[in-house]
MIKE-718721 format. One line per 4 residues: number of its first residue (from 1); their letters; for each residue x, y, z of N, C-alpha, C. Coordinates in steps of 0.2 Angstrom, whole numbers, m for minus. Example, Ala and Ser with C-alpha at 12.3 -4.5 7.8 and 13.67 -1.06 7.14 Angstrom:
% residues 2
1	as	66/m28/39/62/m22/39/66/m16/39 ~ 64/m11/35/68/m5/36/64/0/39
//
This chain:
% residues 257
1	xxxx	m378/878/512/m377/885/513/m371/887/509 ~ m372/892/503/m364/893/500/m358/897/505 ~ m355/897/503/m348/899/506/m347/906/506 ~ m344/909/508/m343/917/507/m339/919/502
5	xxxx	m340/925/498/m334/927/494/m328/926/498 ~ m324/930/493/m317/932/497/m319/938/497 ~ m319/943/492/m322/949/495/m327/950/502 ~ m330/946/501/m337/944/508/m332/944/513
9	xxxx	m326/936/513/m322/937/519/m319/942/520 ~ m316/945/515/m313/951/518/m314/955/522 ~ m321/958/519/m324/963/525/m327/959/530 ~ m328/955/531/m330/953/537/m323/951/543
13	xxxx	m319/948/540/m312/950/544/m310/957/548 ~ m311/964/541/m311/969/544/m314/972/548 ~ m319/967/549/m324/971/554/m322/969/562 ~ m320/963/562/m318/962/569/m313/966/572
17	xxxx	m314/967/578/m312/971/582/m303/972/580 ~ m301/976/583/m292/975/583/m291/974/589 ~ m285/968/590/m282/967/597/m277/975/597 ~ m278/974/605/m275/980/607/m268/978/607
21	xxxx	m264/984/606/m255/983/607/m253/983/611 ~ m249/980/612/m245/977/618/m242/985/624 ~ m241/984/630/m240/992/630/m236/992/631 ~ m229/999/628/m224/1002/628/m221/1002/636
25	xxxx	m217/999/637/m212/1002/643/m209/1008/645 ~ m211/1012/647/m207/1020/648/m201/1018/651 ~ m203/1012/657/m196/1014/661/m198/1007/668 ~ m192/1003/669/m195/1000/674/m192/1002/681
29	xxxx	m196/997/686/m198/998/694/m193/988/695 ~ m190/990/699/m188/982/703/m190/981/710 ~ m198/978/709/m198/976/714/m195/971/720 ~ m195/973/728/m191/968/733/m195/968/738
33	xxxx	m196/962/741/m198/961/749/m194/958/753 ~ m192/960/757/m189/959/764/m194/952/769 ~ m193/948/770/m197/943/775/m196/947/783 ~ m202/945/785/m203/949/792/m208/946/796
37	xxxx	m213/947/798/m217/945/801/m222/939/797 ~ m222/940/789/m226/934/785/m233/936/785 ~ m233/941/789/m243/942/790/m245/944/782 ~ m242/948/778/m244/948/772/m243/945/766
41	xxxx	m237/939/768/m235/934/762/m239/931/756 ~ m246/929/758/m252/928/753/m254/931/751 ~ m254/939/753/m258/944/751/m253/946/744 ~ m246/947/746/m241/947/741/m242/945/734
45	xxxx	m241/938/738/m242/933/731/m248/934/727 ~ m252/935/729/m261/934/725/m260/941/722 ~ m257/947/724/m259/951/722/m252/954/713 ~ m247/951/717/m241/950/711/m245/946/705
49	xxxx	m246/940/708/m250/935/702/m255/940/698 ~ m259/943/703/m266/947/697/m261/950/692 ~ m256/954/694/m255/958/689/m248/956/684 ~ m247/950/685/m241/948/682/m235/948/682
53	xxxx	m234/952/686/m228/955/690/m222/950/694 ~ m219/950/692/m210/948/695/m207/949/700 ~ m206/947/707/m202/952/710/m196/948/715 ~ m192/950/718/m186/947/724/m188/949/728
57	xxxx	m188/940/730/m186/940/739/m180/940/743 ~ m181/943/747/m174/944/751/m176/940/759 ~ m173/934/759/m174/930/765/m172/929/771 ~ m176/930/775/m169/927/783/m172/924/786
61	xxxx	m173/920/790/m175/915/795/m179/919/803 ~ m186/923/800/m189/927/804/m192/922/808 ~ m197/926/816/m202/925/816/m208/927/813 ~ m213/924/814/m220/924/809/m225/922/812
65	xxxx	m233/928/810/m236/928/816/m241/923/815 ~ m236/915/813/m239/910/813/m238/906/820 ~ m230/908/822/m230/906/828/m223/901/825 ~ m221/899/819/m216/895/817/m210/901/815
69	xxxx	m207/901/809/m202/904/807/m202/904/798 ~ m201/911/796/m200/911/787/m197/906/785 ~ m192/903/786/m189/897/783/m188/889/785 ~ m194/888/792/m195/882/792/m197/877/788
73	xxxx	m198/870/787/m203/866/784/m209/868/782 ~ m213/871/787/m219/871/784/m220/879/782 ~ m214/883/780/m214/886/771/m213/883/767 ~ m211/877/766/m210/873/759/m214/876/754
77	xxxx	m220/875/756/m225/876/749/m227/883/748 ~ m225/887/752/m225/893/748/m220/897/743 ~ m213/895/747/m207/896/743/m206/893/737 ~ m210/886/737/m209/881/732/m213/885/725
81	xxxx	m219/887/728/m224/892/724/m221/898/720 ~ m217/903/724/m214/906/722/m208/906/718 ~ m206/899/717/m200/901/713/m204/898/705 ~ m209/893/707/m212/889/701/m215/897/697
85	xxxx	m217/901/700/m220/909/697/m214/913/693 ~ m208/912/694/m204/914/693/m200/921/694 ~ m200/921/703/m197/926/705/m190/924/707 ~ m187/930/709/m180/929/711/m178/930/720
89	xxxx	m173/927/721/m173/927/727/m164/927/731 ~ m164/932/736/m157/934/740/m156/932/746 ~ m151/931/749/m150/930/756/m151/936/760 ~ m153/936/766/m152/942/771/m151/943/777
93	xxxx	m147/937/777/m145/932/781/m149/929/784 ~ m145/922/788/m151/919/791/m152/921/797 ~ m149/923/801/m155/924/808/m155/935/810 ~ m155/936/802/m157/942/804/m152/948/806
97	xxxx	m146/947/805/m141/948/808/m137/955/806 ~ m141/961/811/m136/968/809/m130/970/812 ~ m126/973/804/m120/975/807/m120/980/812 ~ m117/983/818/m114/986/821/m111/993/820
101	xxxx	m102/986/818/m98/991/817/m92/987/815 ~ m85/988/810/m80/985/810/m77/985/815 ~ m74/980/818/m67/980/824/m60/982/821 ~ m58/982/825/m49/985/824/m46/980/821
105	xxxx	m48/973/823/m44/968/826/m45/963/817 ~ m50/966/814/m51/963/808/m59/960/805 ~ m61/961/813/m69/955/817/m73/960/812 ~ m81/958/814/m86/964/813/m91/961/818
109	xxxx	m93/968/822/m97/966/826/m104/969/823 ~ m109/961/826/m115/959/824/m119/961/829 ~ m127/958/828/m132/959/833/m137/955/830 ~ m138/948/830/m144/946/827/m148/946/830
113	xxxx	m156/945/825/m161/946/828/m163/940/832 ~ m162/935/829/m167/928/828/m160/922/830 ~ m162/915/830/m157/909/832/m154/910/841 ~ m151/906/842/m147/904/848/m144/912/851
117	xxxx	m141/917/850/m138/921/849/m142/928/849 ~ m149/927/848/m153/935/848/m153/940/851 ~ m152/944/850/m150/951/853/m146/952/857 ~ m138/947/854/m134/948/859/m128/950/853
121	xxxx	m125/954/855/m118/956/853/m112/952/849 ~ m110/950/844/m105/946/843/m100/949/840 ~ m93/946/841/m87/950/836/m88/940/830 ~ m86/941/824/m86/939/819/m83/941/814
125	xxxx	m79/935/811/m73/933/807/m77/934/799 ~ m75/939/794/m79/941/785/m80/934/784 ~ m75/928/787/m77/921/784/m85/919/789 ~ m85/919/793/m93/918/799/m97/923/795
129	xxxx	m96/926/792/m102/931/791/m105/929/784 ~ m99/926/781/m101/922/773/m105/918/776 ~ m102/913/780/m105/908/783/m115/911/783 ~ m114/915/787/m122/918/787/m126/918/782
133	xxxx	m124/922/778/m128/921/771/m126/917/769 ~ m122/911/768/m126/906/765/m129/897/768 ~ m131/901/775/m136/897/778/m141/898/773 ~ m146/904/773/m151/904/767/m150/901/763
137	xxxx	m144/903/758/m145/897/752/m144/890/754 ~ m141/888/761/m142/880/760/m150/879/761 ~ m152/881/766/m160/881/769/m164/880/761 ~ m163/886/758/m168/889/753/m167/883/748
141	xxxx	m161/879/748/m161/871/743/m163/868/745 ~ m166/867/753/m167/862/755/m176/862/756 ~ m180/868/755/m185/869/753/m187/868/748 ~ m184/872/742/m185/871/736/m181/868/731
145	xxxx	m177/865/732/m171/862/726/m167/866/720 ~ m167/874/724/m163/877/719/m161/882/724 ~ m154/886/721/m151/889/725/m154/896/725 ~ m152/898/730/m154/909/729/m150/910/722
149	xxxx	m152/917/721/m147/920/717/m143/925/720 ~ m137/927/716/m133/929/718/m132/936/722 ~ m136/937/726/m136/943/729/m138/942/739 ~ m136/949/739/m139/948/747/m142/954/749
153	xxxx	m144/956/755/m147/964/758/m148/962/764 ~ m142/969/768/m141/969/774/m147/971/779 ~ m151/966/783/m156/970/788/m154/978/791 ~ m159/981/789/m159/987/790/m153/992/786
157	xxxx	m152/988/780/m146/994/774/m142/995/778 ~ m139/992/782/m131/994/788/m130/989/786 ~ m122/992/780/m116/989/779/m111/992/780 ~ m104/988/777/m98/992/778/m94/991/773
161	xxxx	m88/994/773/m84/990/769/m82/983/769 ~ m82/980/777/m80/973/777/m86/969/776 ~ m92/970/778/m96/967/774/m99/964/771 ~ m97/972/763/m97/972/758/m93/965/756
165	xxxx	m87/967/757/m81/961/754/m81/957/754 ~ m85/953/760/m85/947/762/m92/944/759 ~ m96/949/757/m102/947/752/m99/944/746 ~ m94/948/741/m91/949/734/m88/942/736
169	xxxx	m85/941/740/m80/936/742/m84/929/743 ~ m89/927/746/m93/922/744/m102/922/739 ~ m98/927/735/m102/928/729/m109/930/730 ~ m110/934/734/m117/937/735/m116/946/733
173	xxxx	m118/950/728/m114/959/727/m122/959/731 ~ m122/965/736/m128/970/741/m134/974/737 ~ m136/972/735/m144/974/735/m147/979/740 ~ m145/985/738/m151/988/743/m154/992/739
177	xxxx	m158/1000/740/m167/1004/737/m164/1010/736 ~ m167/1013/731/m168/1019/730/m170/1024/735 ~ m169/1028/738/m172/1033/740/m179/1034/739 ~ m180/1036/734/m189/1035/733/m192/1028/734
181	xxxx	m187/1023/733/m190/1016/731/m191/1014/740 ~ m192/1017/746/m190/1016/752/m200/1018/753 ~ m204/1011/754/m211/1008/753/m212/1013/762 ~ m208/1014/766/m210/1015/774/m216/1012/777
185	xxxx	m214/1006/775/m221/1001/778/m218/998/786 ~ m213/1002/789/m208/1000/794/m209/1007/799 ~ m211/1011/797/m214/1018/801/m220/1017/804 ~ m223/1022/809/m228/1022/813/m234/1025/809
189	xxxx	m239/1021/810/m245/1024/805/m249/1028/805 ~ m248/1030/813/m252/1037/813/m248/1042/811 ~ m241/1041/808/m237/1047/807/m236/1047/800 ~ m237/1041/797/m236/1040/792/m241/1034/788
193	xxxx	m246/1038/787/m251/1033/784/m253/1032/775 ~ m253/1023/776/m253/1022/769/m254/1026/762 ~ m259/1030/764/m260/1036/760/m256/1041/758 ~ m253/1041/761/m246/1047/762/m241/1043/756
197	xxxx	m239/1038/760/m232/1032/756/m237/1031/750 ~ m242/1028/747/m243/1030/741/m242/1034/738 ~ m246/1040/739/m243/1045/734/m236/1047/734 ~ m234/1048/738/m224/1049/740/m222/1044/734
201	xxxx	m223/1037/735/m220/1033/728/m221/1033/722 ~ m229/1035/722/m229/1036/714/m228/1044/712 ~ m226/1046/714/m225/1054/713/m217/1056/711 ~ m212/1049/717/m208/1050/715/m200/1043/712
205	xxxx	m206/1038/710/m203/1033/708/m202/1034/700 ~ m193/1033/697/m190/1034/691/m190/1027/689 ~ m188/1027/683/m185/1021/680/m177/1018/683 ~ m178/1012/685/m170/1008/687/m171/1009/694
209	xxxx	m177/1009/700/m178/1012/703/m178/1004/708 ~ m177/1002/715/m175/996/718/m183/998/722 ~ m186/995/723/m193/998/727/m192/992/734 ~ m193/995/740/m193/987/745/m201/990/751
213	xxxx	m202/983/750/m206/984/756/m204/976/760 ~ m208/974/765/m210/971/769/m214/965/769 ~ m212/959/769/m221/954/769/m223/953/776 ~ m223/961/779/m225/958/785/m223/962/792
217	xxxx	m225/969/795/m222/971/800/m225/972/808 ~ m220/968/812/m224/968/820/m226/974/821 ~ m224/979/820/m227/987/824/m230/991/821 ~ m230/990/813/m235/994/811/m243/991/812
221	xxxx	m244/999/813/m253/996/815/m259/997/812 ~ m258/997/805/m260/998/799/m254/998/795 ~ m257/989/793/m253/986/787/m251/990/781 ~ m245/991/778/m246/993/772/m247/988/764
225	xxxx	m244/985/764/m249/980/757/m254/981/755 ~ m261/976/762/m267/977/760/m270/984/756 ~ m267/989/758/m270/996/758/m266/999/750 ~ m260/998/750/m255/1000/746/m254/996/740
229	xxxx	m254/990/739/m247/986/735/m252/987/728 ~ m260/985/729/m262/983/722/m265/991/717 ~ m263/998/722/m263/1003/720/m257/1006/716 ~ m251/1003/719/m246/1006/716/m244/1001/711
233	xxxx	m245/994/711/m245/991/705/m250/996/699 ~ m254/997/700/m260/1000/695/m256/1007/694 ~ m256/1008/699/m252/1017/697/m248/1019/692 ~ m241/1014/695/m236/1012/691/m238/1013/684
237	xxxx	m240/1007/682/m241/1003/676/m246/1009/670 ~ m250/1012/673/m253/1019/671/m248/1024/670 ~ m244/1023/673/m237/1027/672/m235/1027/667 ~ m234/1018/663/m231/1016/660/m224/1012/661
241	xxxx	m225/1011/668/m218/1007/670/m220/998/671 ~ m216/997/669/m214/987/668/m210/986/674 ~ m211/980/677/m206/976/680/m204/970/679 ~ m198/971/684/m193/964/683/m189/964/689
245	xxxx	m187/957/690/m184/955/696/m173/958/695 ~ m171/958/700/m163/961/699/m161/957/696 ~ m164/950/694/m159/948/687/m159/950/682 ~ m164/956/679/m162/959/674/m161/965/675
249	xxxx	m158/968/681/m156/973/683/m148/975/680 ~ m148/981/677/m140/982/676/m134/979/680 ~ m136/981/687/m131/979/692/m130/971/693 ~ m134/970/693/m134/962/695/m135/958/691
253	xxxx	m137/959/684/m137/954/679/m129/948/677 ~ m131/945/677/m123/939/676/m121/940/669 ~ m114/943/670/m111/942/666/m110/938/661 ~ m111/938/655/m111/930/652/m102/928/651
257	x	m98/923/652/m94/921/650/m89/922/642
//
């Protein structure tokens, strides 16, 4: 069989199709999920994976409608999964723990969800509330062999300024959402149904925008993920928006030395 011209290859080269170009970023979305109930954790994950996407988790030591807790032993292998994918991850505190109010006296009064102490009242020293956040990062190295990153987010965005402090102070700066970036997978669904928070977000999500949802909430009664997450990923990206975890968020990117 002879061989092709060069001219021959030529045009036969040209004939092949052209790969498509890569797509332009107009403007990115930082996605974050809060640990909650866990009922949509794999859902999460499988559907981040389809579309290539990056996102932070914000961690505390829930119940989960598995009947154990988000940061026991037998999450090992989902969190281990998760970091091997190469997402980011924060504290939020371990047992769930909303601020109050400052005391006079210097304290800060708490009300944690979850551990020894649930839904009871504490006064608490800025050093006890570091101490809080970073249970997570000890836990989360003792699941997966690397530390959180350097951030945290207050259960239910109730901070203060002592709170704040005491974050900077044991090296965690607050993490909270955009206004539009606020998923209301934590509202009642016959008042607010998936359909509604879809469009709401993509209608009004910008670039640099913090977006949070949920893996997982006891009272809504109609999930939002299933219905929501693999939409707004498509929507988004149709949009022209990219993601990326708050490591490469202007606020929270590390300084280089």
């Amino acid at each position: 069989m002879r061989s092709l011209s060069f001219v021959s290859l030529a045009l036969a080269l040209t004939s092949l199709p052209a790969q498509a170009a890569a797509p332009v970023c107009k403007g990115t979305i930082y996605l974050t999920f809060d640990t909650g109930s866990q009922s949509q954790a794999q859902l999460i994950a499988d559907v981040l994976n389809k579309y290539h996407v990056k996102a932070t988790f914000f961690l505390a030591n829930e119940k989960t409608t598995r009947g154990d807790y988000s940061l026991d032993p037998s999450w090992a292998a989902y969190w281990q999964a998760r970091v091997a994918e190469g997402h980011a991850f924060g504290t939020h505190t371990f047992d769930h723990v909303y601020w109050k109010k400052d005391l006079p006296n210097g304290l800060i009064q708490v009300k944690p969800q979850f551990g020894k102490e649930g839904g009871k009242l504490a006064a608490i020293t800025p050093e006890q509330f570091c101490t809080e956040l970073r249970r997570v990062d000890t836990r989360f190295q003792e699941l997966t062999g690397r530390l959180l990153d350097p951030f945290w987010r207050a259960p239910g965005g109730y901070t203060s300024p002592r709170t704040l402090a005491a974050g900077n102070t044991c090296g965690y700066r607050h993490a909270g959402w955009a206004p539009a970036g606020y998923s209301g997978d934590e509202l009642p669904s016959d008042k607010y149904p998936n359909a509604m928070l879809l469009k709401k977000a993509l209608a009004n999500l910008r670039s640099g925008d913090i977006f949070i949802a949920h893996m997982g909430i006891w009272s809504r009664k109609d999930a939002w993920a299933p219905a929501n997450l693999d939409a707004l990923l498509t929507g988004l990206q149709e949009k022209g928006f990219c993601f990326a975890t708050l490591r490469e968020h202007p606020d929270y990117v590390k300084k280089k030395d």
